[in-house]
Structures are given as C-alpha cells and as structure tokens.
N, CA, C and O atoms as a Tripos MOL2 file, in Angstrom:
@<TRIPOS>MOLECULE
protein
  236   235    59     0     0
PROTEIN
NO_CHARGES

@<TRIPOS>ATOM
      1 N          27.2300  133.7730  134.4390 N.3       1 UNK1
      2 CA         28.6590  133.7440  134.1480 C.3       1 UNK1
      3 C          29.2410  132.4160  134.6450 C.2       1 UNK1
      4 O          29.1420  132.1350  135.8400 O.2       1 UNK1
      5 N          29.9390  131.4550  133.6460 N.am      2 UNK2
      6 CA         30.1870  130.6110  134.0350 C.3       2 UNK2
      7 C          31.7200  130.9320  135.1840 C.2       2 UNK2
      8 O          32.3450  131.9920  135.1560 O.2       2 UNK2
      9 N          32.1150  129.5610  136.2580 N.am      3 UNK3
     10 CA         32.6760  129.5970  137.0900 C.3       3 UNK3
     11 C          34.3440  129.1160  136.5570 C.2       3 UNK3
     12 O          34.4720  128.1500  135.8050 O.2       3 UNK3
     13 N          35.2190  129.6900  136.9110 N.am      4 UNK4
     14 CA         36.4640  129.7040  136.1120 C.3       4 UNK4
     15 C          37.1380  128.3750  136.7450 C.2       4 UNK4
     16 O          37.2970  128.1320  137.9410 O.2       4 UNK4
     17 N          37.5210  127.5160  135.5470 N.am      5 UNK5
     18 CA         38.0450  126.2230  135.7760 C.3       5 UNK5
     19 C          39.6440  126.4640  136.5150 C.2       5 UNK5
     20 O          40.3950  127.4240  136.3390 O.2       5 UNK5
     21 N          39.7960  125.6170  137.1230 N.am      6 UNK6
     22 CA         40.9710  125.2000  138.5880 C.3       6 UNK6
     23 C          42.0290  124.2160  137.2850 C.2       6 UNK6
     24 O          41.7310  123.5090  136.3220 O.2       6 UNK6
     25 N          43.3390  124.6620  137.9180 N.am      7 UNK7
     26 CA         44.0040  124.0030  136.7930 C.3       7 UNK7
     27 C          44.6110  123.0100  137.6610 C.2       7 UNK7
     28 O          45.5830  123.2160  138.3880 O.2       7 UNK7
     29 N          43.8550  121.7170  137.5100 N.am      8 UNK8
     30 CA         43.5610  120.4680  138.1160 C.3       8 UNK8
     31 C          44.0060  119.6070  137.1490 C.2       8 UNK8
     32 O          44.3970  119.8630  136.0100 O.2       8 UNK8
     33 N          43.9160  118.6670  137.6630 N.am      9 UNK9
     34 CA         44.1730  117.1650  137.1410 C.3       9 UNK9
     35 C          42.9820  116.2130  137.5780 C.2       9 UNK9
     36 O          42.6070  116.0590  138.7400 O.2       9 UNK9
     37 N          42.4030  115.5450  136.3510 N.am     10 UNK10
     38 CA         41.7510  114.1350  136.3740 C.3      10 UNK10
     39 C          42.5050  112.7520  137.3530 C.2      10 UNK10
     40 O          43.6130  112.2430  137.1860 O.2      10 UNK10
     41 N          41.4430  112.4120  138.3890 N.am     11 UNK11
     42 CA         42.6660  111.4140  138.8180 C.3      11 UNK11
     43 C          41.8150  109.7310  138.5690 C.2      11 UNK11
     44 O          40.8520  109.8630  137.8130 O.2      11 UNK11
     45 N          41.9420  108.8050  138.8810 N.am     12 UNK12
     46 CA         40.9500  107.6180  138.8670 C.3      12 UNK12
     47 C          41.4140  106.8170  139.2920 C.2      12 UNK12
     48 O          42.2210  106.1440  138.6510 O.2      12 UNK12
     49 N          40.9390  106.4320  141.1700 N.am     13 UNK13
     50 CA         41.5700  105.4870  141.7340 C.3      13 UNK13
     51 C          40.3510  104.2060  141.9110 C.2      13 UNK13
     52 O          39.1560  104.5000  141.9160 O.2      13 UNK13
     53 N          40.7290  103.0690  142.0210 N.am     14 UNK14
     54 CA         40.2450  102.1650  142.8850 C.3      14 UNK14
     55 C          40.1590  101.7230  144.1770 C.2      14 UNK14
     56 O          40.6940  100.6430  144.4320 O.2      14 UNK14
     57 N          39.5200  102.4130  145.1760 N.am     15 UNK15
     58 CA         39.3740  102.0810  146.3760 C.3      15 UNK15
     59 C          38.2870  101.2590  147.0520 C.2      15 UNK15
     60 O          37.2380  101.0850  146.4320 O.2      15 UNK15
     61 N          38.4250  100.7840  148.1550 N.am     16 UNK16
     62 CA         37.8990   99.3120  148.8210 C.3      16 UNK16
     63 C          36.8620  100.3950  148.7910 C.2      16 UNK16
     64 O          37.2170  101.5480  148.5480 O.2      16 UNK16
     65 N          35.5720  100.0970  149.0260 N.am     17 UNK17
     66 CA         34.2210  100.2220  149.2000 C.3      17 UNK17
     67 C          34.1310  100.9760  150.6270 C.2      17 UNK17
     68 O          33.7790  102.1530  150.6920 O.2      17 UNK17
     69 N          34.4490  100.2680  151.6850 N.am     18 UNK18
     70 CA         34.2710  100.8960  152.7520 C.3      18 UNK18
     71 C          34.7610  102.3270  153.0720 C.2      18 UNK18
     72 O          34.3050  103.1100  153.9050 O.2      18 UNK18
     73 N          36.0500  102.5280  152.0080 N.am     19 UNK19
     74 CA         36.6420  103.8350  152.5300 C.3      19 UNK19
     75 C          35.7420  104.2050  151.8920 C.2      19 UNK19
     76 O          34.8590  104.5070  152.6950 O.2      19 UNK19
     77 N          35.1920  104.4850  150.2380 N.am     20 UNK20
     78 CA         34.0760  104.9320  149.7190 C.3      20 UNK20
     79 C          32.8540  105.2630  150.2290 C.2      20 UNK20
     80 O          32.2740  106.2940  149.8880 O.2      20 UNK20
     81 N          32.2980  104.2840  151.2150 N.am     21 UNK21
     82 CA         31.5010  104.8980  151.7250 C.3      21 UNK21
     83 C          31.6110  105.6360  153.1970 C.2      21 UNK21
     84 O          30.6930  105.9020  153.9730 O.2      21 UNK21
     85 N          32.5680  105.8000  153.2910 N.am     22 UNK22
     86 CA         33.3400  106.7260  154.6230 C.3      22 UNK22
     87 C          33.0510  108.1090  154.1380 C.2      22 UNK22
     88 O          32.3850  109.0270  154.6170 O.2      22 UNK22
     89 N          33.8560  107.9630  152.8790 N.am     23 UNK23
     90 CA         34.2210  109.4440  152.2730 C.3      23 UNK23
     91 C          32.2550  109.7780  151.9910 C.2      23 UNK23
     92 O          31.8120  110.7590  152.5880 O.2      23 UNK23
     93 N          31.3670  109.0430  151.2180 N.am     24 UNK24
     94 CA         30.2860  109.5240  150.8290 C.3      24 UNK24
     95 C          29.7300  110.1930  152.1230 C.2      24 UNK24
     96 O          29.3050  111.3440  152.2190 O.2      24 UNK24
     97 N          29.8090  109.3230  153.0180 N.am     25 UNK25
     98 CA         29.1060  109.6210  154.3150 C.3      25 UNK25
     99 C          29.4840  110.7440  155.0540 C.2      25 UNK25
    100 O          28.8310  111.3310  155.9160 O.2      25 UNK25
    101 N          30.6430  110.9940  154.6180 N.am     26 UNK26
    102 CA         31.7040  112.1670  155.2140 C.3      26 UNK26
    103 C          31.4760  113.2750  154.6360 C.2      26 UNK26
    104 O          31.4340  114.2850  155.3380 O.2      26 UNK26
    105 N          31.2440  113.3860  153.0210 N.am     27 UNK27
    106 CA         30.5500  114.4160  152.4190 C.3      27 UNK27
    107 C          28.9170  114.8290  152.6280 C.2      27 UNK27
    108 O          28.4440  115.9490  152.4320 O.2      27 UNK27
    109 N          28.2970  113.8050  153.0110 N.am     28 UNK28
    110 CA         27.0090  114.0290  153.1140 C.3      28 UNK28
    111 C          27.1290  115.3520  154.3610 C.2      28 UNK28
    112 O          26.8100  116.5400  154.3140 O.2      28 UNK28
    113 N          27.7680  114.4570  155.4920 N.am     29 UNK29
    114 CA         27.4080  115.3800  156.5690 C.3      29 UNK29
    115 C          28.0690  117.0230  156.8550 C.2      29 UNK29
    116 O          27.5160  117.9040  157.5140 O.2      29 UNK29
    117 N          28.7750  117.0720  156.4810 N.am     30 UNK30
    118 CA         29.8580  118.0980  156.0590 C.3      30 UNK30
    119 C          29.3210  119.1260  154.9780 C.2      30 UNK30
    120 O          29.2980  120.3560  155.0340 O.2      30 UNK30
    121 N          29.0000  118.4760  154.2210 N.am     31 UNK31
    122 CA         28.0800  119.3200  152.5950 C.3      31 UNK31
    123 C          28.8410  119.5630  151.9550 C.2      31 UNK31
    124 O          28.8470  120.7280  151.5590 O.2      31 UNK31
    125 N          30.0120  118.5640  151.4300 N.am     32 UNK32
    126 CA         31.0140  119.2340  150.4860 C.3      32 UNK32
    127 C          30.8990  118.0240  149.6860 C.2      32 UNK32
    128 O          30.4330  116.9500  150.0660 O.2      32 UNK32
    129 N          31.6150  118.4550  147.9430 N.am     33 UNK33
    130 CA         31.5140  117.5470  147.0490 C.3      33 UNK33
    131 C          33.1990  116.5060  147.5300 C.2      33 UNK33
    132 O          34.1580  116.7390  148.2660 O.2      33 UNK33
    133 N          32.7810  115.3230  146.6050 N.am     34 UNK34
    134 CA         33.8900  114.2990  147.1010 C.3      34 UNK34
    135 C          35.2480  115.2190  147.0320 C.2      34 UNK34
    136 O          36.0970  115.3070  147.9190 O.2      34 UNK34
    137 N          35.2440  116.0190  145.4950 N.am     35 UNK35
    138 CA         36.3430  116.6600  145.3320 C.3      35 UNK35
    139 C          37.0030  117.2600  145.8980 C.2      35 UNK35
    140 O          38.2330  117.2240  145.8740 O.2      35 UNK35
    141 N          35.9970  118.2600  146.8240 N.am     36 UNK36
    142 CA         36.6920  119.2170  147.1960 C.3      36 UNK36
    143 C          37.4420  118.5570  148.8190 C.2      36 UNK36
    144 O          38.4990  118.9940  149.2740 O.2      36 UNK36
    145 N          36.4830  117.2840  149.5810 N.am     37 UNK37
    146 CA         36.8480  116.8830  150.3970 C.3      37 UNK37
    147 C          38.1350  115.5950  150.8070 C.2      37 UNK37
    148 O          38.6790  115.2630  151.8600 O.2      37 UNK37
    149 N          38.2520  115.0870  149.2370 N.am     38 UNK38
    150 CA         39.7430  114.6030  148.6250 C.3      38 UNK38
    151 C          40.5630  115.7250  148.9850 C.2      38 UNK38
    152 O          41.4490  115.4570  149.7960 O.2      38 UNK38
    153 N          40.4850  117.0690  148.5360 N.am     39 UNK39
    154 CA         41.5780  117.2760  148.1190 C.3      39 UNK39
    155 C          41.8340  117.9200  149.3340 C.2      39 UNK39
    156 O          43.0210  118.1960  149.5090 O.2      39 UNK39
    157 N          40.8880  118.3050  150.4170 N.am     40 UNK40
    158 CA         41.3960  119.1100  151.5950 C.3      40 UNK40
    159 C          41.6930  118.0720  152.7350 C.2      40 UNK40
    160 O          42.0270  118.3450  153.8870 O.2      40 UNK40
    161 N          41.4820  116.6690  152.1190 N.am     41 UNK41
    162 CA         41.6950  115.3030  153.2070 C.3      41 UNK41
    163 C          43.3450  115.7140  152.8920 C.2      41 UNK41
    164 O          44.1840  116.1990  153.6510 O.2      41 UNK41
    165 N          43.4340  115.3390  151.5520 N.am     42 UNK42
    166 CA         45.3410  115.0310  151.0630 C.3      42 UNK42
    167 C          45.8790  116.1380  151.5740 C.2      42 UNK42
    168 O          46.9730  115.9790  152.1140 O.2      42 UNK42
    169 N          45.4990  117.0500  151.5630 N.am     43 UNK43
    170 CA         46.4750  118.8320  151.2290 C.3      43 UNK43
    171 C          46.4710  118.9120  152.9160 C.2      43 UNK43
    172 O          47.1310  119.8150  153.4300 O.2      43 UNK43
    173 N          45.7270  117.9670  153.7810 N.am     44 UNK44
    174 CA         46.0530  118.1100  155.2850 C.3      44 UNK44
    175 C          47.3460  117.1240  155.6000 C.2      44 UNK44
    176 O          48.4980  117.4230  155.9140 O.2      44 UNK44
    177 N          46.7550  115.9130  155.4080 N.am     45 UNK45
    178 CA         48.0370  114.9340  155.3790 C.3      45 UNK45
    179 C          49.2230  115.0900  154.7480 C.2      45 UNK45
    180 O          50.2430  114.8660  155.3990 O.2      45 UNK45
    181 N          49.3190  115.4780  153.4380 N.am     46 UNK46
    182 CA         50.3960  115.5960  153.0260 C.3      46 UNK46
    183 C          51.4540  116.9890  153.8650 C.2      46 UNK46
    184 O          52.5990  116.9210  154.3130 O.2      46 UNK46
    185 N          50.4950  118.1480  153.8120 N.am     47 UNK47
    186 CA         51.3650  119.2040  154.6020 C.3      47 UNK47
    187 C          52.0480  118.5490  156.0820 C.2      47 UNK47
    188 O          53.1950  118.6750  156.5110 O.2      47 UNK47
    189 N          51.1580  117.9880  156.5250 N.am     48 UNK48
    190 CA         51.6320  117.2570  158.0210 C.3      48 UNK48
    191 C          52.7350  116.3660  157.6750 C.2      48 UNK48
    192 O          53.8030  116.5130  158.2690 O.2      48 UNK48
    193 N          52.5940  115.3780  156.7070 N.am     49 UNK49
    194 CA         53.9560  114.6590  156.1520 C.3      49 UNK49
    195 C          54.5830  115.2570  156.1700 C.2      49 UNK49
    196 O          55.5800  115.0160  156.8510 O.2      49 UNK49
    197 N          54.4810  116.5750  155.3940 N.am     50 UNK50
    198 CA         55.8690  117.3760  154.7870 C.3      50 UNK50
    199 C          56.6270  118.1060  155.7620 C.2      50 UNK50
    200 O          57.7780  118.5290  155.6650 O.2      50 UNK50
    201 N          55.7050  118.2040  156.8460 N.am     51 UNK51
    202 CA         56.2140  118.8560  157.6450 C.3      51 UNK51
    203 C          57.2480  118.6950  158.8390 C.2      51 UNK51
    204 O          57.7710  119.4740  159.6360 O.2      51 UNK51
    205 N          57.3120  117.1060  158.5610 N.am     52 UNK52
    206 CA         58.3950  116.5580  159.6790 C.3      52 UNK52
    207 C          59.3910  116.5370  158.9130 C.2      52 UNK52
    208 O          59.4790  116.5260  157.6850 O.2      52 UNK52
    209 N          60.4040  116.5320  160.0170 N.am     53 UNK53
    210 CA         62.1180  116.2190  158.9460 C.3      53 UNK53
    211 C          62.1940  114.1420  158.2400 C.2      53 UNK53
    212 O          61.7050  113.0710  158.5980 O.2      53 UNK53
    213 N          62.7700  114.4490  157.5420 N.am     54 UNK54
    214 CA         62.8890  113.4760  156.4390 C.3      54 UNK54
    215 C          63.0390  112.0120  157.5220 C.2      54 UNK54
    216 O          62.2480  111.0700  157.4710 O.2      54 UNK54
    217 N          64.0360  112.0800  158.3190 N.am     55 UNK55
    218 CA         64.6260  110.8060  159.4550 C.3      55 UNK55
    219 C          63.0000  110.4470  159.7970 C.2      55 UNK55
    220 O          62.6370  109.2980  159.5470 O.2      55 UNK55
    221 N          61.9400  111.4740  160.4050 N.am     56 UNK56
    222 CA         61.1090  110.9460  161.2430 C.3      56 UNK56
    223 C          59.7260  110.3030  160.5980 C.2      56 UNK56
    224 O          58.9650  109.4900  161.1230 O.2      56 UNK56
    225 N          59.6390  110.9330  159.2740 N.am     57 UNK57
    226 CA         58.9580  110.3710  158.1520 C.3      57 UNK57
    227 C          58.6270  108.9130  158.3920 C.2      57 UNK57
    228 O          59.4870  108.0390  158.5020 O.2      57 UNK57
    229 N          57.2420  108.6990  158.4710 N.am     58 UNK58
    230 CA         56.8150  107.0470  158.8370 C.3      58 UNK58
    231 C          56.6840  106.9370  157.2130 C.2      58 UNK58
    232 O          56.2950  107.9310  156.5990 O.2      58 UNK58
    233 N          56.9520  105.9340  156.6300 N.am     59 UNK59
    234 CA         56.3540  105.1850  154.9370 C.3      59 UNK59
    235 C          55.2350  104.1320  155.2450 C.2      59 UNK59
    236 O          54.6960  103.5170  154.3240 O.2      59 UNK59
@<TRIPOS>BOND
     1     1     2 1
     2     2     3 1
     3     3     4 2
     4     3     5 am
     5     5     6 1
     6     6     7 1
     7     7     8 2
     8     7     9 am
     9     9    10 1
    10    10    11 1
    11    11    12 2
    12    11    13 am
    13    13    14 1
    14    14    15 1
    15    15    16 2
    16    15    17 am
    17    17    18 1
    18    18    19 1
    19    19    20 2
    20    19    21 am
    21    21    22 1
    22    22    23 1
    23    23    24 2
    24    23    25 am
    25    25    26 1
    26    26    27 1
    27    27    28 2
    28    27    29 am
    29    29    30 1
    30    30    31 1
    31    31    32 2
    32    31    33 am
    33    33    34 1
    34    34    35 1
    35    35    36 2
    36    35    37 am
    37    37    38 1
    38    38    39 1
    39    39    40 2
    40    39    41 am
    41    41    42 1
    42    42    43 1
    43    43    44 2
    44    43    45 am
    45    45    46 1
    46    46    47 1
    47    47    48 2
    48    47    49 am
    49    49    50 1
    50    50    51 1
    51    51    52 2
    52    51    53 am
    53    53    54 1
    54    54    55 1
    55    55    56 2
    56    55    57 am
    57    57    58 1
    58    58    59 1
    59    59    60 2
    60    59    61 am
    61    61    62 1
    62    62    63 1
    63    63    64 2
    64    63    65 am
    65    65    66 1
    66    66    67 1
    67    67    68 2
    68    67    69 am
    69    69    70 1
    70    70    71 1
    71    71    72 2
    72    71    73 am
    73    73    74 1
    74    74    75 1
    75    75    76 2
    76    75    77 am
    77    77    78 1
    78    78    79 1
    79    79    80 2
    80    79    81 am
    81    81    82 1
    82    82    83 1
    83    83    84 2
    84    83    85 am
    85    85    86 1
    86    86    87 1
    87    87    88 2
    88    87    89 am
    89    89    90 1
    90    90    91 1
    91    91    92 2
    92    91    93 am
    93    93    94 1
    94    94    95 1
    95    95    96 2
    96    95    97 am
    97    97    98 1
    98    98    99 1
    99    99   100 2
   100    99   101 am
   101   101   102 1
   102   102   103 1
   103   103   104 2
   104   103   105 am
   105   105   106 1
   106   106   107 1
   107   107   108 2
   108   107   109 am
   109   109   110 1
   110   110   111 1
   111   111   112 2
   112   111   113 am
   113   113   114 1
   114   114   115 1
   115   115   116 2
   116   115   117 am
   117   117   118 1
   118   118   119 1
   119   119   120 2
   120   119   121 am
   121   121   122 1
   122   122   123 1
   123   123   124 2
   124   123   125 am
   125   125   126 1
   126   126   127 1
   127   127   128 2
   128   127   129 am
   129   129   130 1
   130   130   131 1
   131   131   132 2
   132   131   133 am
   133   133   134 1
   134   134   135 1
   135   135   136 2
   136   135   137 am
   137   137   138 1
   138   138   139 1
   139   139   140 2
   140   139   141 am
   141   141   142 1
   142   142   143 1
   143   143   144 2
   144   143   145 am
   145   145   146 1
   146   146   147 1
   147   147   148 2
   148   147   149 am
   149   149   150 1
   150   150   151 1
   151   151   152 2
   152   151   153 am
   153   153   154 1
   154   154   155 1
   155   155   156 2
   156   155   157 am
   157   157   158 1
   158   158   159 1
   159   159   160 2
   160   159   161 am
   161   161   162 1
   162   162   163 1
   163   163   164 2
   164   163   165 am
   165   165   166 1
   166   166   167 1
   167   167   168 2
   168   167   169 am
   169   169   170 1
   170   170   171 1
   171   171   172 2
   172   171   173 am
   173   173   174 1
   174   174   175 1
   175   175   176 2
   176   175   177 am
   177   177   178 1
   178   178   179 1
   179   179   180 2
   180   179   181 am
   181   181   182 1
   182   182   183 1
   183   183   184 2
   184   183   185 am
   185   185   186 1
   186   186   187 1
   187   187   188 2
   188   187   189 am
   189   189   190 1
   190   190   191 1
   191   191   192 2
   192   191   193 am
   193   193   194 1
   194   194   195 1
   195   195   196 2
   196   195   197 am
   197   197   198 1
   198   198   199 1
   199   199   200 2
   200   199   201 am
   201   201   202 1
   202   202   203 1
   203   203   204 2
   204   203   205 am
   205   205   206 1
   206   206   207 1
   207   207   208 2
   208   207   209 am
   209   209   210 1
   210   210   211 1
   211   211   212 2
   212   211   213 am
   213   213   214 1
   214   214   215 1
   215   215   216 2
   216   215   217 am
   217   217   218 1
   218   218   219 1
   219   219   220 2
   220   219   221 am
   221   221   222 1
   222   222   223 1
   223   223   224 2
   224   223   225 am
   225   225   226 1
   226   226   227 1
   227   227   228 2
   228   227   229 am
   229   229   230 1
   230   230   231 1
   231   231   232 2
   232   231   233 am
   233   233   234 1
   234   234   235 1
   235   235   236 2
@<TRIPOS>SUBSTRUCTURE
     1 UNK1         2 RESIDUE 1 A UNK
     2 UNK2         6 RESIDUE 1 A UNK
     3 UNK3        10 RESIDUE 1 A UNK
     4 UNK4        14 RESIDUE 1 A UNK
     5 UNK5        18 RESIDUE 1 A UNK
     6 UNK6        22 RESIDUE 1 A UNK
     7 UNK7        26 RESIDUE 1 A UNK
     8 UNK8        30 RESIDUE 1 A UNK
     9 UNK9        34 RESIDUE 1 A UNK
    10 UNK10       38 RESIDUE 1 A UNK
    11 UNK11       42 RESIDUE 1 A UNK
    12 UNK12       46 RESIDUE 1 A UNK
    13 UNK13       50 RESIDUE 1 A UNK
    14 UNK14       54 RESIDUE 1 A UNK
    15 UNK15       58 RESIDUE 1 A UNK
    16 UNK16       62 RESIDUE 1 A UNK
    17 UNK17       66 RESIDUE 1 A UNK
    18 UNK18       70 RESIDUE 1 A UNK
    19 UNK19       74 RESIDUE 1 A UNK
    20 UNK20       78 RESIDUE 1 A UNK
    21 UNK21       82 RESIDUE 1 A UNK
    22 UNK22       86 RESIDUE 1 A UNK
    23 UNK23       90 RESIDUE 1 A UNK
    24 UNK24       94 RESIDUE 1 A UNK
    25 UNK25       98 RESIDUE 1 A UNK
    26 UNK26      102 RESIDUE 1 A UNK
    27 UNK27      106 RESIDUE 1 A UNK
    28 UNK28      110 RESIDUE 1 A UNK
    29 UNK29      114 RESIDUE 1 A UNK
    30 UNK30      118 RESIDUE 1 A UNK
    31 UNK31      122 RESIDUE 1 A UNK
    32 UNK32      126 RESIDUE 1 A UNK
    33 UNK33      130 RESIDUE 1 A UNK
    34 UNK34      134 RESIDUE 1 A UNK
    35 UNK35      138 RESIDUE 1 A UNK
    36 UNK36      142 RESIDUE 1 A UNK
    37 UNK37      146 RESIDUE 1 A UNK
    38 UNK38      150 RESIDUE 1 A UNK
    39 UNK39      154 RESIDUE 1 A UNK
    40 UNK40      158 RESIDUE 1 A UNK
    41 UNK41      162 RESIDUE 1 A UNK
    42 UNK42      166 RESIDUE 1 A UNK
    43 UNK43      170 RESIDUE 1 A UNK
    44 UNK44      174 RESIDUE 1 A UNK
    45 UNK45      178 RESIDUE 1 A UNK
    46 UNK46      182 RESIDUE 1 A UNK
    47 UNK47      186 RESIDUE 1 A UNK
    48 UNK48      190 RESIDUE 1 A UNK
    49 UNK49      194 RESIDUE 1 A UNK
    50 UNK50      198 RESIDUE 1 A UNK
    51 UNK51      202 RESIDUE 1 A UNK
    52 UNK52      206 RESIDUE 1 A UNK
    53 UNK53      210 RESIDUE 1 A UNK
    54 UNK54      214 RESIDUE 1 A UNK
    55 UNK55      218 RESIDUE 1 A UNK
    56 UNK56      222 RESIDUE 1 A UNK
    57 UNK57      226 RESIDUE 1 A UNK
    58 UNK58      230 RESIDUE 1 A UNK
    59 UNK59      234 RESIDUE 1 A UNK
C-alpha cells in the first residue's frame, strides 16, 4: 500500500556548501532524510521566532 502524500510544497534553494554538508552530515548521524530534517530544523526556529513578542524579534 502505497504511503499517503503530505500536502507539501517543492522548495529549491541555493546554499553555500558548507551548510550542505552540515545538514548531510547531520542527517547521516541522526538517520533522517534531508527533508524531514529541514523541516523539523525550520518548524523549531520558526516556532521559537514566533514565539517572542514582535519588539524583541532579532531580523
């Protein structure tokens, strides 16, 4: 039975090499695909962003 598709978005960035191989190296040891470790990198940071009031917000 195939596995039921995530209603996602295609994304396609260009990043410096080194973070690239941060992230590869980061998935290796961990055992997760880039994807899933993108998206639980952002969905940490961003909640933590979101989570301060607007004034204390670093850009």
């Amino acid at each position: 039975m195939a596995r039921a598709k995530k209603d996602g978005r295609y994304v396609n960035y260009d990043i410096e090499r080194e973070i690239y191989e941060k992230l590869e190296k980061y998935c290796e040891e961990v055992g997760q695909t880039k994807t899933v470790a993108i998206e639980r990198i952002l969905t940490k940071y961003l909640d933590n962003y979101f989570n301060v009031s607007e004034e204390k917000r670093i850009f």
